[in-house]
RODO-2510 file (C-alpha; in nm, 4 decimals, decimal comma):
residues 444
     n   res          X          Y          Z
     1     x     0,0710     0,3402     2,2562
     2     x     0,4388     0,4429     2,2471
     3     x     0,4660     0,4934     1,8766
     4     x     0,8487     0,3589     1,8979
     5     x     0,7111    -0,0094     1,9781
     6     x     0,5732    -0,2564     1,7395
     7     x     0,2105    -0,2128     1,7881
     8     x     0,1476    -0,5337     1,6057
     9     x     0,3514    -0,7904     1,7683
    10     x     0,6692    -0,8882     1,6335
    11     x     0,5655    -1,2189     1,4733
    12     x     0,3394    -1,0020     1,2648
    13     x     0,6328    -0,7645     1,1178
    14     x     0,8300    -1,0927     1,1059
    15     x     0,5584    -1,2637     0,9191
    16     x     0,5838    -0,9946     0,6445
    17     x     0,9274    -1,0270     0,5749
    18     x     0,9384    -1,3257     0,5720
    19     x     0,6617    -1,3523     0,2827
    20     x     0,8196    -1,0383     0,1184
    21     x     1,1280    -1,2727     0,1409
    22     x     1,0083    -1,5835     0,0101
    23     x     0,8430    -1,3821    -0,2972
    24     x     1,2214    -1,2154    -0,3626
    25     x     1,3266    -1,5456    -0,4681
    26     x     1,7059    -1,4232    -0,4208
    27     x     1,8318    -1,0842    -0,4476
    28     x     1,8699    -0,8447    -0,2082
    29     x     1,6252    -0,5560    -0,0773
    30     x     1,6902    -0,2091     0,0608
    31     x     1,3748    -0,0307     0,2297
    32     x     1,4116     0,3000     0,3842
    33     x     1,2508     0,4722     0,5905
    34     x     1,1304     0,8956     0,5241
    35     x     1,3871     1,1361     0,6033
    36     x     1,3434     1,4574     0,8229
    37     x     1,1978     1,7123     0,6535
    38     x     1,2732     2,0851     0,7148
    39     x     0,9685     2,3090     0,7851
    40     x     1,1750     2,6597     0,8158
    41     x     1,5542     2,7230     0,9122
    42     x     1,5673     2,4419     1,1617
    43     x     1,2307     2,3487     1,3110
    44     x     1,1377     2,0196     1,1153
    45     x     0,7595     1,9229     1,0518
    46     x     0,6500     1,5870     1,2376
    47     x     0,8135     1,2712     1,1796
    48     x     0,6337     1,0075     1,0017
    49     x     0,7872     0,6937     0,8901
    50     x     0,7849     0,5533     0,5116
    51     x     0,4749     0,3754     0,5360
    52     x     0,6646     0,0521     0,3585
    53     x     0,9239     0,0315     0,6027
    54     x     0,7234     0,0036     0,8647
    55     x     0,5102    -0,2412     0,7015
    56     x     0,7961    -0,4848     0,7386
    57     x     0,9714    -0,3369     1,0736
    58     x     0,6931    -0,1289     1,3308
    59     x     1,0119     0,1033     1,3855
    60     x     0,9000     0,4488     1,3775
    61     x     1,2642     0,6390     1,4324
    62     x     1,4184     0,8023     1,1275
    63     x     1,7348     0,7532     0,9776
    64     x     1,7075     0,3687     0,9590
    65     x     1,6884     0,1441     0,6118
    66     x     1,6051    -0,2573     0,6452
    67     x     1,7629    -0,5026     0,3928
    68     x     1,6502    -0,8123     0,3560
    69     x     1,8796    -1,0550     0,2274
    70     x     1,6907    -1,3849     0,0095
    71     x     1,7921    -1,6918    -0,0790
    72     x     1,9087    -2,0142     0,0567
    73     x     1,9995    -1,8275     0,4319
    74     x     1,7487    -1,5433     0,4360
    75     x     1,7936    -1,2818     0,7092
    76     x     1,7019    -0,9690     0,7801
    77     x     1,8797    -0,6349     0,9309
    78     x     1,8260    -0,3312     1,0510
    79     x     2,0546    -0,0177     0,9895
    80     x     1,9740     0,2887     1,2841
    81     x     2,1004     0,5674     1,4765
    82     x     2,3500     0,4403     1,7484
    83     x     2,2504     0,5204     2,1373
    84     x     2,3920     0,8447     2,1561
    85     x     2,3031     1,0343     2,5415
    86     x     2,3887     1,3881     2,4567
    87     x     2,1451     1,3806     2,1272
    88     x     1,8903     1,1738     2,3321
    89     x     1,8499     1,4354     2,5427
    90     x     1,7480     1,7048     2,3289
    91     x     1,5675     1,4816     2,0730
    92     x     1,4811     1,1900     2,3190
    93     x     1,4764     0,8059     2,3218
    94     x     1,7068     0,5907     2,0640
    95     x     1,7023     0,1889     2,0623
    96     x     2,0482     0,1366     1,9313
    97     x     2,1424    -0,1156     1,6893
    98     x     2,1679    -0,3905     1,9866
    99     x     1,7850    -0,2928     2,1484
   100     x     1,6714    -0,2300     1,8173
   101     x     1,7283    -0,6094     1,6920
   102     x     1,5926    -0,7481     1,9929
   103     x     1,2731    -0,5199     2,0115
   104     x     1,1668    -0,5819     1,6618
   105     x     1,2900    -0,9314     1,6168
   106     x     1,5800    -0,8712     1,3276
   107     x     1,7994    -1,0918     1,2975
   108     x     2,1035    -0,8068     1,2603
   109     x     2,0766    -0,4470     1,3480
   110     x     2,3731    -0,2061     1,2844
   111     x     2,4800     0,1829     1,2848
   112     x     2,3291     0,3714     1,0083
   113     x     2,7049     0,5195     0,9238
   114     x     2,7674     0,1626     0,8061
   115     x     2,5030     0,1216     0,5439
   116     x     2,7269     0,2150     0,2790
   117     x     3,0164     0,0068     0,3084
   118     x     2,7758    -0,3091     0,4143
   119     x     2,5717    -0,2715     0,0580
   120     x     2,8571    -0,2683    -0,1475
   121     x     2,9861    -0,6029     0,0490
   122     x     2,6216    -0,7483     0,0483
   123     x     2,5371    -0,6992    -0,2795
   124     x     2,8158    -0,8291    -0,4581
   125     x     2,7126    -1,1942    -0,6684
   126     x     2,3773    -1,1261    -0,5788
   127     x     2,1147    -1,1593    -0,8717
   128     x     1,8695    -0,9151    -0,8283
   129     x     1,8605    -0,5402    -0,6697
   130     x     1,5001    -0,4914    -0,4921
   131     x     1,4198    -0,1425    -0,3850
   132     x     1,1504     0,1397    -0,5192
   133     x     1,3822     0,3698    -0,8057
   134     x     1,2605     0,6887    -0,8968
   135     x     1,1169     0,7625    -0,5101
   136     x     1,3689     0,9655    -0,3994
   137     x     1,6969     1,1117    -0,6334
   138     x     1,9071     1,0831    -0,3645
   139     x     1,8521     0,7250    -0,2806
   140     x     1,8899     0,6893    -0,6357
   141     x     2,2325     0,8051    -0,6695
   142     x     2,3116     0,6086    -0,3590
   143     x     2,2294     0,2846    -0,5122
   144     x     2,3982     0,3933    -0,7936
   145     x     2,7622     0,4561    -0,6202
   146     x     2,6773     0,0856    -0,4115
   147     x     2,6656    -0,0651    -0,7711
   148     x     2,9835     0,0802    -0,9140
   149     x     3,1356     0,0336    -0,5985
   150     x     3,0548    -0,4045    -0,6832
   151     x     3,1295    -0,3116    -1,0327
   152     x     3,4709    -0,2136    -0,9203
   153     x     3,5163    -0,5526    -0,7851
   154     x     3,5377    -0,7082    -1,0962
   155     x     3,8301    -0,8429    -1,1661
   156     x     3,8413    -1,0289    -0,8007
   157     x     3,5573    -1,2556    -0,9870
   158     x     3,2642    -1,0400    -0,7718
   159     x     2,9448    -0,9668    -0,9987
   160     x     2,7229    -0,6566    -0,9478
   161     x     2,3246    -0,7393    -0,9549
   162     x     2,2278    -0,7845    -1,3189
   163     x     1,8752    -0,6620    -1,2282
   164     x     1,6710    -0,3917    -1,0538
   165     x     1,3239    -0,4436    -0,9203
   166     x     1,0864    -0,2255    -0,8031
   167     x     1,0544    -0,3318    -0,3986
   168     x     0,7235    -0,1763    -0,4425
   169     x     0,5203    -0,4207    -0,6773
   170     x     0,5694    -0,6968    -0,4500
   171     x     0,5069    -0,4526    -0,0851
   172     x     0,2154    -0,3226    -0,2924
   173     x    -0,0094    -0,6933    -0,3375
   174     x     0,1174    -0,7500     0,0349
   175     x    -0,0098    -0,4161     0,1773
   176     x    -0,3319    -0,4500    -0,0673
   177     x    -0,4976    -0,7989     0,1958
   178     x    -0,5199    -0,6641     0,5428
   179     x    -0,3777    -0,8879     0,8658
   180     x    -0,5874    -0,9051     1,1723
   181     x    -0,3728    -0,6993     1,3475
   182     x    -0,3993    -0,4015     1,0852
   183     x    -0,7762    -0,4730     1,0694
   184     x    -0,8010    -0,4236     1,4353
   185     x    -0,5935    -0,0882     1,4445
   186     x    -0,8094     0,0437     1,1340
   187     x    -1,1491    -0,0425     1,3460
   188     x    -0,9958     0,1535     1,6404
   189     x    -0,8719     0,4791     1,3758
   190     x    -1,2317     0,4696     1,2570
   191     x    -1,3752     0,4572     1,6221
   192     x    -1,1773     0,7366     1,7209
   193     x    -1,2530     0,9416     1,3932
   194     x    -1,6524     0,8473     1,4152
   195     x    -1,5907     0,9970     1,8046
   196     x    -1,4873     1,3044     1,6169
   197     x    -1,7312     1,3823     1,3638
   198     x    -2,0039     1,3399     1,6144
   199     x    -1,7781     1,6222     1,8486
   200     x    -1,7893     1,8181     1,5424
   201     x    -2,2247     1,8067     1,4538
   202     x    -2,2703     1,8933     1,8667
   203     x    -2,0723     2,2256     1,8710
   204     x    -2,1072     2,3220     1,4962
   205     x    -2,3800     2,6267     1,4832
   206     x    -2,4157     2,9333     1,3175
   207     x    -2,1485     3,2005     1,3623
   208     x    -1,8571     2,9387     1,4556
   209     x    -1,5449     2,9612     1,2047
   210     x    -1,4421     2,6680     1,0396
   211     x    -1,1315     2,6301     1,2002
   212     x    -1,2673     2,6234     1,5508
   213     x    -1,4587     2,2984     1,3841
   214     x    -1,1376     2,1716     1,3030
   215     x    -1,0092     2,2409     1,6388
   216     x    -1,2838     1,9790     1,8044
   217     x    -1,1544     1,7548     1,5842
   218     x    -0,8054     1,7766     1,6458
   219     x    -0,8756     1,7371     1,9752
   220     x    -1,0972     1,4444     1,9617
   221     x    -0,8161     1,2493     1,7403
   222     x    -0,5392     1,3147     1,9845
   223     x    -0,6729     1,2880     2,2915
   224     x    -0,8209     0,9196     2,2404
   225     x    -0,4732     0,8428     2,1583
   226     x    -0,4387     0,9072     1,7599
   227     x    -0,1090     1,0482     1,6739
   228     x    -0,1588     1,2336     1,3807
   229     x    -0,4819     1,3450     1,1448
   230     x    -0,4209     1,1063     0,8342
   231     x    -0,4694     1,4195     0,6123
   232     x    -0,5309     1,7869     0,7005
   233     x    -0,9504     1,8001     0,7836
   234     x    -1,1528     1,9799     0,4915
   235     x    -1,4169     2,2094     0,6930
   236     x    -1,6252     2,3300     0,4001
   237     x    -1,9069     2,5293     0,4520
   238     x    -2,1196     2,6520     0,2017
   239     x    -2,0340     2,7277    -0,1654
   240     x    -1,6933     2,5530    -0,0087
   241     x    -1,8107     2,2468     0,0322
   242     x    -1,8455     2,2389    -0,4276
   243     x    -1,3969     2,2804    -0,3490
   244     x    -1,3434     1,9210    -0,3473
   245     x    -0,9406     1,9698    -0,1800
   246     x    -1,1027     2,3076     0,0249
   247     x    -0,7754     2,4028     0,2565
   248     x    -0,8632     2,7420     0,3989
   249     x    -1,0582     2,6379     0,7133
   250     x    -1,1411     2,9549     0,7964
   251     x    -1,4892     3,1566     0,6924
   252     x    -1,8079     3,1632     0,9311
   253     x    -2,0390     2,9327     0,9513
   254     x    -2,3506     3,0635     0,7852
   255     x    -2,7514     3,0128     0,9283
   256     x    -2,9052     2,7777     0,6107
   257     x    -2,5343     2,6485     0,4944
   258     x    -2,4374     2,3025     0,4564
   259     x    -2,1177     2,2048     0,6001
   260     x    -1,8768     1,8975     0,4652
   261     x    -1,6316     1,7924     0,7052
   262     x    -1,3885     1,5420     0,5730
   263     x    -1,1405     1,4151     0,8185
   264     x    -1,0249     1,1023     1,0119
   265     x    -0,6940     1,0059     1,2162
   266     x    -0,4130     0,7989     1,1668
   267     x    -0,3447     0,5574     1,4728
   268     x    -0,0633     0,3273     1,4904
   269     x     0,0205     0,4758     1,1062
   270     x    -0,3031     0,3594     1,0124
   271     x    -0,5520     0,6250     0,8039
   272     x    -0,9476     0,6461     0,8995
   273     x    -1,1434     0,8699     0,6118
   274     x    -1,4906     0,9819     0,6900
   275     x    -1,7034     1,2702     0,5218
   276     x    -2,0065     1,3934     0,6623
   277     x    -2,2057     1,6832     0,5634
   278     x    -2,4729     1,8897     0,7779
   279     x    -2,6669     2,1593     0,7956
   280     x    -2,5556     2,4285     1,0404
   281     x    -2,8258     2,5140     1,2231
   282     x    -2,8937     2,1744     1,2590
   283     x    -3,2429     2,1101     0,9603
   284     x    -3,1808     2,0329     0,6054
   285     x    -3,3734     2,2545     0,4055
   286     x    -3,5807     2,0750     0,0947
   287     x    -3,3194     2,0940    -0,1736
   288     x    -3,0639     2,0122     0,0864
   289     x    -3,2613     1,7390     0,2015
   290     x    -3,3191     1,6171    -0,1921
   291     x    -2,9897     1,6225    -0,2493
   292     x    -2,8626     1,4905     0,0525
   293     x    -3,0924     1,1841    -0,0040
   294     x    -2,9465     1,1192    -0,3402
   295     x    -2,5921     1,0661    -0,2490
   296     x    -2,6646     0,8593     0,0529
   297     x    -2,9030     0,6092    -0,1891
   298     x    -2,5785     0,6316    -0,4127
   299     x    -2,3995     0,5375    -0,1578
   300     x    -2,5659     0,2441    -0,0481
   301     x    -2,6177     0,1327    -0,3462
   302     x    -2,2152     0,1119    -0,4227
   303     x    -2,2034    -0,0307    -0,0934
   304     x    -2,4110    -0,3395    -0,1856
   305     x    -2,1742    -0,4091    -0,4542
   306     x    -1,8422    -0,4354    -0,2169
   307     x    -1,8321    -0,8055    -0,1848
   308     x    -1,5648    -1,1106    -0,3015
   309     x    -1,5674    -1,1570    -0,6491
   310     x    -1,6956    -0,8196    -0,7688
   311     x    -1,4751    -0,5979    -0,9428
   312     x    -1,3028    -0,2660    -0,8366
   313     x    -1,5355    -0,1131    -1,0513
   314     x    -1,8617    -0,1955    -0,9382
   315     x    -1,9315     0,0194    -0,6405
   316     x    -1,8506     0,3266    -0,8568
   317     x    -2,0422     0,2065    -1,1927
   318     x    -2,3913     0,1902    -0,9318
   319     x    -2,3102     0,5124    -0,7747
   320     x    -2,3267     0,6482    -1,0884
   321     x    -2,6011     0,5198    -1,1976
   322     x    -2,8169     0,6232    -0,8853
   323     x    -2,6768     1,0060    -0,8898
   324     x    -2,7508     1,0189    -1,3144
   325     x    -3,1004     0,9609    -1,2365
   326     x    -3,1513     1,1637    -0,9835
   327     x    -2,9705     1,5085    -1,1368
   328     x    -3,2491     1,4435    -1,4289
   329     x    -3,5058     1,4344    -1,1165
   330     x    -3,3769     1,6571    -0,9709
   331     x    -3,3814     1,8738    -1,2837
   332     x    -3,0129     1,9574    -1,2893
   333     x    -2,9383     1,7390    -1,5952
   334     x    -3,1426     1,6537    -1,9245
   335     x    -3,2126     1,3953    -2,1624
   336     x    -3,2338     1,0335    -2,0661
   337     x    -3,0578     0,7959    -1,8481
   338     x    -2,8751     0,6083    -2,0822
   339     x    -2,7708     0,9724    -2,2895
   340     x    -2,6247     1,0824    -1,9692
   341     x    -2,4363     0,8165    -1,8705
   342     x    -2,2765     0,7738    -2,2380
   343     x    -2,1851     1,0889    -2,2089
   344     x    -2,0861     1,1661    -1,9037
   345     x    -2,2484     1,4334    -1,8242
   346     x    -2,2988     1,3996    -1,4833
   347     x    -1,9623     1,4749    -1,4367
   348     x    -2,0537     1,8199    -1,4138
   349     x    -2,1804     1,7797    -1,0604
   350     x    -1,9597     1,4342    -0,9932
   351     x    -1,5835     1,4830    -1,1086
   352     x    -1,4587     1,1774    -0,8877
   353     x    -1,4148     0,7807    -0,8694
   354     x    -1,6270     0,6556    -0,5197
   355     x    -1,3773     0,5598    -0,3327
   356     x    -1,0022     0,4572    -0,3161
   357     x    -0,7865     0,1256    -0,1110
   358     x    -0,7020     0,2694     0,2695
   359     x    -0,4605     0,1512     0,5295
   360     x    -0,1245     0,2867     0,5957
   361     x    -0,1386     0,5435     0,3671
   362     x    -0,4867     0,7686     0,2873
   363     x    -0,4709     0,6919    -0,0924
   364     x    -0,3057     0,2944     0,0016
   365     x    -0,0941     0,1275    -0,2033
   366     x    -0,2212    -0,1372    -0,4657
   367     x    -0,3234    -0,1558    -0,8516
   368     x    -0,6968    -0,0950    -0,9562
   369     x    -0,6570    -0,2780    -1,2541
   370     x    -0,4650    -0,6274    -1,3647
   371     x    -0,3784    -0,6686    -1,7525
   372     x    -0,6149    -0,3559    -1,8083
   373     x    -0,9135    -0,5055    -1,5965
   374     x    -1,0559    -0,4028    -1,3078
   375     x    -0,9593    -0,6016    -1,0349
   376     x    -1,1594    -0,8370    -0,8075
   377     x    -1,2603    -0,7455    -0,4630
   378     x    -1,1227    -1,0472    -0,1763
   379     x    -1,1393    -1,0399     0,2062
   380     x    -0,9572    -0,8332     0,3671
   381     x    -0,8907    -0,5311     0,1469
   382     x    -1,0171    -0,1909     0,2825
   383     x    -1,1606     0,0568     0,0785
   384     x    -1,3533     0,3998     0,0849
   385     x    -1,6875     0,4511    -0,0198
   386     x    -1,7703     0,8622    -0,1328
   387     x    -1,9971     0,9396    -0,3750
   388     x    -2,0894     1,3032    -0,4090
   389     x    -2,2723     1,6035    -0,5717
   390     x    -2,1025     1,9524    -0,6279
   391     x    -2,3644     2,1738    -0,7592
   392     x    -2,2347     2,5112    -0,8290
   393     x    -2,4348     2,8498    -0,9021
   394     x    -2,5053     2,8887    -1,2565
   395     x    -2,7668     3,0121    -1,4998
   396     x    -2,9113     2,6847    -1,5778
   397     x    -2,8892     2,5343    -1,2374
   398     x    -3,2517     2,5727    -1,0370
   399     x    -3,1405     2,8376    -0,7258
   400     x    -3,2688     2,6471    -0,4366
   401     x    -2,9721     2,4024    -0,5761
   402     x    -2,7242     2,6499    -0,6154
   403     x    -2,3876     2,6315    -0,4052
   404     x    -2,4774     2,2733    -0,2636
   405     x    -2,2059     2,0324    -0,2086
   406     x    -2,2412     1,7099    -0,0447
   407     x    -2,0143     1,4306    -0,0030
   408     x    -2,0717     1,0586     0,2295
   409     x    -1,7762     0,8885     0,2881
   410     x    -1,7269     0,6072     0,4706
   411     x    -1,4522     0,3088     0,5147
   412     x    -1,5528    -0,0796     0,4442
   413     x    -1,3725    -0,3878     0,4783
   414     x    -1,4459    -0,6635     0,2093
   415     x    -1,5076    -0,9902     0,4623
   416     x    -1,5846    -1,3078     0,3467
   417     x    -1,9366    -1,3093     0,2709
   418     x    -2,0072    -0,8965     0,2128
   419     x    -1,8637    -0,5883     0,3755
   420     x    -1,8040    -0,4705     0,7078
   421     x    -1,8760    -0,0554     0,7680
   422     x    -1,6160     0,0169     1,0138
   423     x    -1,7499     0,3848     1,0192
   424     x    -2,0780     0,2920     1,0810
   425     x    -2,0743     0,4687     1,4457
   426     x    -2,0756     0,8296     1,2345
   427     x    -2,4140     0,9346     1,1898
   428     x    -2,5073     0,9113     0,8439
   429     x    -2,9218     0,9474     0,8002
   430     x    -3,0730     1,2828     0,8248
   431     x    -3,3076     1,1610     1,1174
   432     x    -2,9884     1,0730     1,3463
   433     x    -2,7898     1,3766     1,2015
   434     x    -3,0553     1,6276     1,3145
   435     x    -3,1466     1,4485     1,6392
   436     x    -2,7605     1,4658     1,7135
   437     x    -2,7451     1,8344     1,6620
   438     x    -3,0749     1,9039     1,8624
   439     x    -2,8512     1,7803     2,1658
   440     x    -2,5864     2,0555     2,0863
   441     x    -2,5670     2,2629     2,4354
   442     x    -2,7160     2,6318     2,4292
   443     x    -2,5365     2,9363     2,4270
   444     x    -2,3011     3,0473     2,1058
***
């Protein structure tokens, strides 16, 4: 897909602002989209898009902002690069204000070079500023000089916006309930992604670096059509695998190691997020096997609990309780059950919550909590489910356990009457892990 066309339709960008809209009550709201960003002198890093403005648009150039306009005549318009042929052909295709408004259904679309003098025009005797203060300093003092510039306008009987909202508590409840459409792309990202860690188990062995693992799955996301890895792949192999943000990607992969891969896509701006964790040569040894049995009952028991009606909270509070029995089975922990949970002691070898909300962004937008309590689970939200164990060499830590880390992660979709695994094509149970790996071709 063409990532400069609405992948979802444009009713379904036009359904959003018009909600978005309708909960503005009146006021006016100014979205931008991500600048450029410089990698070195003047070779940029990849565009992405701001992940709310194209929430409400499906236009992936930069240098564009949407205001929406609420009230009694609510409308919405676009502000982008003009056509311009000699910059088009070194940096390639541009809509145009004109192509622009007709492509993704605005009902105005202008240059970019006019956004300044339009704001302080459209904002004058409105009641309410929407946009998201504090993101960036420079937007900032732009809405700042759009503001004085109404203020200035005083004495003509023009009033400046008495308020400022944050664009981003109203974008973030919206985002929060998945669409159809964004269900659809998410089941496609996870497809693709589940494609990849299978790639991965097949040509992982013994003597391979971690970054040519990372290289199969590079290649798997982009060439069944993903545009971009939603995060930079961990590739963890042993004692690694206990560094829960590992970056390096680069020892070799050791006979008897465990290796974590954590990686998924992002297709159509939407994030997959998958862990899986192996043994190299392809057989869990016994305390990798223990251990690797423990998380995956945690996870399925936090699993069970992501349903309508249960809180945030719940999948986490039973992985917990699964992995604080079995570290005092396991003999990593003492004491009893109820000592270790009060205390959190298993913290030691599980330092993170299960799971976090996923869509256009890894980490999606959306509260945990309303008026201090965990919030309720409801169709259509999309979450990750990763419990863990991290159990580091130490004096008091039984050696066949020593330098273990394990994570399972995979992505679920509260539906109406339970949960929906969209990851569910990744191999997850040692019997299909090792039975995939026994199909790995010969030869190094």
């Amino acid at each position: 897909m063409n990532m400069n066309e609405p992948p979802h339709g444009i009713a379904a960008y036009a359904g959003r602002r018009s909600r978005l809209l309708q909960s503005m009550g009146a006021g006016v709201a100014v979205v931008p989209t991500a600048p450029e960003r410089t990698r070195n002198r003047d070779s940029y890093y990849p565009y992405r898009f701001d992940s709310y403005f194209y929430y409400l648009t499906g236009f992936a150039e930069p240098e564009a902002v949407l205001v929406l306009v609420a009230g009694d005549t609510p409308r919405s318009i676009l502000f982008c690069r003009e056509k311009h042929e000699e910059r088009e052909t070194w940096d390639g295709f541009r809509y145009g204000p004109q192509a622009a408004r007709e492509r993704f259904g605005l009902d105005e679309a202008r240059p970019i070079g006019e956004l300044d003098e339009a704001l302080a025009s459209l904002l004058g005797d409105q009641p309410t500023l929407f946009y998201a203060p504090g993101a960036e300093s420079e937007w900032d003092a732009r809405v700042m000089r759009w503001l004085n510039a109404v203020r200035a306008q005083t004495r003509t009987g023009i009033s400046a916006p008495a308020q400022i909202h944050d664009i981003r508590v109203l974008l973030d409840e919206m985002r929060l309930v998945k669409d159809a459409a964004e269900i659809d792309t998410m089941r496609r990202a996870a497809t693709i992604s589940a494609r990849a860690h299978r790639r991965a188990m097949r040509f992982a062995r013994p003597g391979r670096r971690e970054f040519e693992i990372e290289a199969e799955l590079l290649h798997e996301f982009r060439s069944r059509g993903a545009q971009f890895p939603a995060y930079w792949p961990i590739v963890a192999s042993g004692a690694s695998a206990c560094v829960l943000h590992y970056r390096d990607n680069s020892a070799t992969l050791d006979d008897g190691d465990l290796l974590l891969i954590d990686a998924g896509c992002e297709l159509d701006g939407y994030a997959a997020d998958i862990t899986r964790t192996f043994p190299v040569n392809g057989r869990y040894s016994g305390a990798q096997r223990a251990a690797y049995e423990l998380v995956l009952a945690a996870q399925a028991a936090a699993i069970v609990q992501v349903r309508p009606g249960n809180a945030w909270n719940a999948p986490h509070d039973a992985a917990v309780r699964v992995l604080a029995q079995g570290m005092l089975e396991l003999k990593l922990l003492s004491g009893s059950l109820d000592e270790v949970l009060e205390t959190e002691s298993y913290r030691r070898f599980y330092m993170h919550r299960t799971g976090h909300w996923l869509g256009l962004d890894v980490h999606d937008a959306g509260e945990y909590k309303h008026g201090g309590n965990w919030r309720a689970l409801a169709p259509g939200m999309t979450l990750t489910v990763e419990p863990g164990i991290y159990i580091r060499a130490a004096h008091d830590v039984p050696e066949d356990f020593h330098d273990i880390g394990i994570r399972i992660e995979d992505d679920v979709l509260v539906t109406d009457s339970g949960c929906e695994v969209l990851t569910r094509e990744t191999p997850k149970s040692i019997a299909d892990i090792e039975a995939l790996m026994r199909e790995r071709p010969a030869g190094k």
